[in-house]
MARKEKOL-853807 format. One record per residue: residue number from 1; residue in three letters; x, y, z of N, C-alpha, C, CB in turn. Coordinates in steps of 0.02 Angstrom, whole numbers, always signed. Atoms other than C-alpha are relative to their C-alpha. Glycine has a CB too. Layout:
% residues N
REC   n res    n_x    n_y    n_z   ca_x   ca_y   ca_z    c_x    c_y    c_z   cb_x   cb_y   cb_z
REC NUM ala      X      Y      Z      X      Y      Z      X      Y      Z      X      Y      Z
...
This chain:
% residues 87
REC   n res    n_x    n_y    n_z   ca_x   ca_y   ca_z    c_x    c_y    c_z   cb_x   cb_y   cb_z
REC   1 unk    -21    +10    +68  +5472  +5204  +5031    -57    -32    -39    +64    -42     -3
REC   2 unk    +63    +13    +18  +5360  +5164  +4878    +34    -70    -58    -49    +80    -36
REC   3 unk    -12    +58    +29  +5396  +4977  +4819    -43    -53    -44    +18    -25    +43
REC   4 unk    +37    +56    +32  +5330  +4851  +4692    -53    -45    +52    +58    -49    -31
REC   5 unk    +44    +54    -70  +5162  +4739  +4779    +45    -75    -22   -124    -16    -16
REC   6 unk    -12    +95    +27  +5232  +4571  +4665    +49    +15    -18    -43    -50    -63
REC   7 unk    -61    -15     +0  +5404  +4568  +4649    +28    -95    -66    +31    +13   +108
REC   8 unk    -17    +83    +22  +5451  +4401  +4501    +90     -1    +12    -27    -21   -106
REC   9 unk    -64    -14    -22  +5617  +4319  +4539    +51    +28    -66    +26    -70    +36
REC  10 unk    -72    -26    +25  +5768  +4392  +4437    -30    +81    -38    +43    -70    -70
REC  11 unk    +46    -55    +21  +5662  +4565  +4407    +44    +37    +31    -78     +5    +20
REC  12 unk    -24    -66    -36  +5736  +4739  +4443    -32    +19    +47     +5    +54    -35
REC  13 unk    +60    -17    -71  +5657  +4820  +4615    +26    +63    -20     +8    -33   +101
REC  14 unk    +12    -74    +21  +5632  +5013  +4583    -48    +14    +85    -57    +11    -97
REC  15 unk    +45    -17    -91  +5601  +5086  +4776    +24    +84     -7    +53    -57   +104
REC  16 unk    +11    -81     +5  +5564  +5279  +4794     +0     +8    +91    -92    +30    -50
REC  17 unk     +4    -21    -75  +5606  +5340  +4977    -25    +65     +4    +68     +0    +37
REC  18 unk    +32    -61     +1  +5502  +5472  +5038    +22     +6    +79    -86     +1    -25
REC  19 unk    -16    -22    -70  +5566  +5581  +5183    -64    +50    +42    +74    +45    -10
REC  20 unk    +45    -33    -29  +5473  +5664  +5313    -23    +84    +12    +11    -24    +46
REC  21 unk    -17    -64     +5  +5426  +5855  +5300     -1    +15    +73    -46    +42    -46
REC  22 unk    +18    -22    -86  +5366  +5885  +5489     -4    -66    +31    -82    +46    +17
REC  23 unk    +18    +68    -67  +5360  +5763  +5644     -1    +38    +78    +80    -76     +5
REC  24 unk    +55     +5    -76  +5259  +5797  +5802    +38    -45    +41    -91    -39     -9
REC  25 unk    -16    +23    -74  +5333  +5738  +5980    +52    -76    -50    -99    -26    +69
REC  26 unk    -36    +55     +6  +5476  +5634  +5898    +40    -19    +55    +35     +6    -50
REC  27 unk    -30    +15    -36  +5561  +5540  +6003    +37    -51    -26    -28     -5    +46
REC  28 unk    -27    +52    +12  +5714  +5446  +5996    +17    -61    +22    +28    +12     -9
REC  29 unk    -36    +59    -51  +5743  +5337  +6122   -101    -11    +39    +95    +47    +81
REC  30 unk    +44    +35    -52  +5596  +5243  +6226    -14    -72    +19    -53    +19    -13
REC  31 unk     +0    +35    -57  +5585  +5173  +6374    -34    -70     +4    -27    +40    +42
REC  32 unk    +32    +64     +2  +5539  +4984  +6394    -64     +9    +41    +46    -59    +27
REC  33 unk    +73    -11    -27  +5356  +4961  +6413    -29    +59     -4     -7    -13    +62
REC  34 unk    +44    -85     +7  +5300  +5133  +6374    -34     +5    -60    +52    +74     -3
REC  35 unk    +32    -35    +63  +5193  +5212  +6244    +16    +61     -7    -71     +1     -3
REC  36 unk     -8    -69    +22  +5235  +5357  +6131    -36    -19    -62    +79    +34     -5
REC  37 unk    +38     -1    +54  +5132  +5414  +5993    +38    +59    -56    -78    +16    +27
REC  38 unk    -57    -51    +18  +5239  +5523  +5863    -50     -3    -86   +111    -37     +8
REC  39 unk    +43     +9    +61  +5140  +5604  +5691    +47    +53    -38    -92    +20     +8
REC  40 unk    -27    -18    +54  +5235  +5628  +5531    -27     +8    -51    +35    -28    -12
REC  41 unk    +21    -27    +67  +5203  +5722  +5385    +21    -25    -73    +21    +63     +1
REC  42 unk    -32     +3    +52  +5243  +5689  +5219    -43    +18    -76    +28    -67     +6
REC  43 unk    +31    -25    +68  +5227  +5759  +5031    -57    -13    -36    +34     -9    -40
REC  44 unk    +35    +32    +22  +5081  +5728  +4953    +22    -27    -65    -50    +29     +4
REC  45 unk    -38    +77    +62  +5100  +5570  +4819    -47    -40    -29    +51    -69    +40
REC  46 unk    +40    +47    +27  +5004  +5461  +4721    +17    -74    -10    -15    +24    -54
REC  47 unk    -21    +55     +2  +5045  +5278  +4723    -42    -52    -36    +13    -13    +57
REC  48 unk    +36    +22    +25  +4996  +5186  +4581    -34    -82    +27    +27    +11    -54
REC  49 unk    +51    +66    -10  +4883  +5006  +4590    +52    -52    +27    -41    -32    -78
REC  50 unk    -46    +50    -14  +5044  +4908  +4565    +56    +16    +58    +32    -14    -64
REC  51 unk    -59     -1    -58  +5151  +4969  +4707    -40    +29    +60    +74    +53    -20
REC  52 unk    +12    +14    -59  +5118  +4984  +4891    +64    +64    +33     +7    -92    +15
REC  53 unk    -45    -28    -54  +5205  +5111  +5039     -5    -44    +57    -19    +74    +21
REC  54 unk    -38    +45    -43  +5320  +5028  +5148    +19    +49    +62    +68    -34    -41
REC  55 unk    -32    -53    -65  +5328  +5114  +5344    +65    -71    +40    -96    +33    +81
REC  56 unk    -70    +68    -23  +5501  +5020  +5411    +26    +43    +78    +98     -5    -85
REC  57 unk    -11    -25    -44  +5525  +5051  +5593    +52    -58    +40    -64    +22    +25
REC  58 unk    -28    +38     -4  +5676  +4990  +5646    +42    +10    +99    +38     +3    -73
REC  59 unk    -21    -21    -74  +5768  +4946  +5816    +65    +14     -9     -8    -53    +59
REC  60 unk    -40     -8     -5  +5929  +5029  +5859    +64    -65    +35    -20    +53    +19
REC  61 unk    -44    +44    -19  +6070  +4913  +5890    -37    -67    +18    +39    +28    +54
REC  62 unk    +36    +42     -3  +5932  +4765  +5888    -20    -35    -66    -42    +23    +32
REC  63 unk    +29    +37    +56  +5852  +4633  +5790    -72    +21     -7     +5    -77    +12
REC  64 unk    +79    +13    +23  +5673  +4675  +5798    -27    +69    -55    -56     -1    +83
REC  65 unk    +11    -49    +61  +5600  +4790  +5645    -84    -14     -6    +53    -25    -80
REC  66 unk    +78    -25    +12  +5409  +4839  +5619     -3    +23    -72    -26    +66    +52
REC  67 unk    +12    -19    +66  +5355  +4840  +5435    -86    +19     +8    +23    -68    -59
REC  68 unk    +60    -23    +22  +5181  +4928  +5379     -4    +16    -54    -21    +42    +26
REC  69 unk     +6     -9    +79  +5109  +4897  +5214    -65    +43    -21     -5    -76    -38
REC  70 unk    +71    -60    +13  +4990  +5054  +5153     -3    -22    -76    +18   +106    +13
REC  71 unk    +34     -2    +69  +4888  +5005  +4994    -18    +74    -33    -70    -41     +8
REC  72 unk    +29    -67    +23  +4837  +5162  +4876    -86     +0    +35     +2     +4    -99
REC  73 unk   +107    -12    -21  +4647  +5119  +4915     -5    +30    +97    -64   -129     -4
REC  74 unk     +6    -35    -84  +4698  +5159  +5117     +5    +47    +10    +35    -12    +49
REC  75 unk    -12    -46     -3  +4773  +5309  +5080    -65    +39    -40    +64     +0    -17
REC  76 unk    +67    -50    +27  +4629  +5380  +4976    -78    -32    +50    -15    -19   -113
REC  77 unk    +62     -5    -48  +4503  +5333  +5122    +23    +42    +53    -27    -70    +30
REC  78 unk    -41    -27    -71  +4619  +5409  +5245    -32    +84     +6   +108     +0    -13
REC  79 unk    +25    -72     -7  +4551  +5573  +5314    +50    +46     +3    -41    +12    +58
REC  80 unk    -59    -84     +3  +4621  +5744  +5275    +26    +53    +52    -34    +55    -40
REC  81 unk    -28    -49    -50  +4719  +5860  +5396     +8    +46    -19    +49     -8    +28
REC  82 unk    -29    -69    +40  +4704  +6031  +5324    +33    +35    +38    -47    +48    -29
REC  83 unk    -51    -55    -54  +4785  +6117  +5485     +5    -27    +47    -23    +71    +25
REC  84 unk    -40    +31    -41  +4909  +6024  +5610     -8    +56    +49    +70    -20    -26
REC  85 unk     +4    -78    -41  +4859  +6123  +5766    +67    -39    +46   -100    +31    +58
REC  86 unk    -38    +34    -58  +5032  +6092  +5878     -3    +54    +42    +78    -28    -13
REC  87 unk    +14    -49    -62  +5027  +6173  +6049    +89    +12    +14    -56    -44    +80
């Protein structure tokens, strides 16, 4: 989702959810102690100066949750994928 960086208190919050077009080796469930690596697509977007993308990875029936904050300046260094080769 694409959220305000400075948020003042009693301010409206305006959040844009962006869904995924394709995803590579998703998996739903894994195993304690393991690694999976899983690559999602999504629309191309522009995100202005003042707001930030929010990746929210959350646990099922748990407390623990993984936030990742993408600046616009990361995404315009980020290298291009013109063709997803999947086997």
């Amino acid at each position: 989702k694409i959220v305000d960086k400075k948020v003042a208190k009693r301010t409206a919050i305006q959040e844009t959810v962006i869904d995924p077009v394709r995803s590579y080796n998703e998996i739903l469930v894994i195993g304690g102690k393991s690694t999976v690596r899983t690559v999602y697509t999504i629309p191309q977007f522009t995100i202005p100066d003042d707001k930030i993308l929010v990746i929210e990875l959350v646990e099922k029936n748990g407390g623990r949750h993984q936030t990742i904050r993408v600046e616009n300046s990361d995404i315009v260094a980020a290298k291009v994928i013109n063709e997803l080769k999947i086997k």
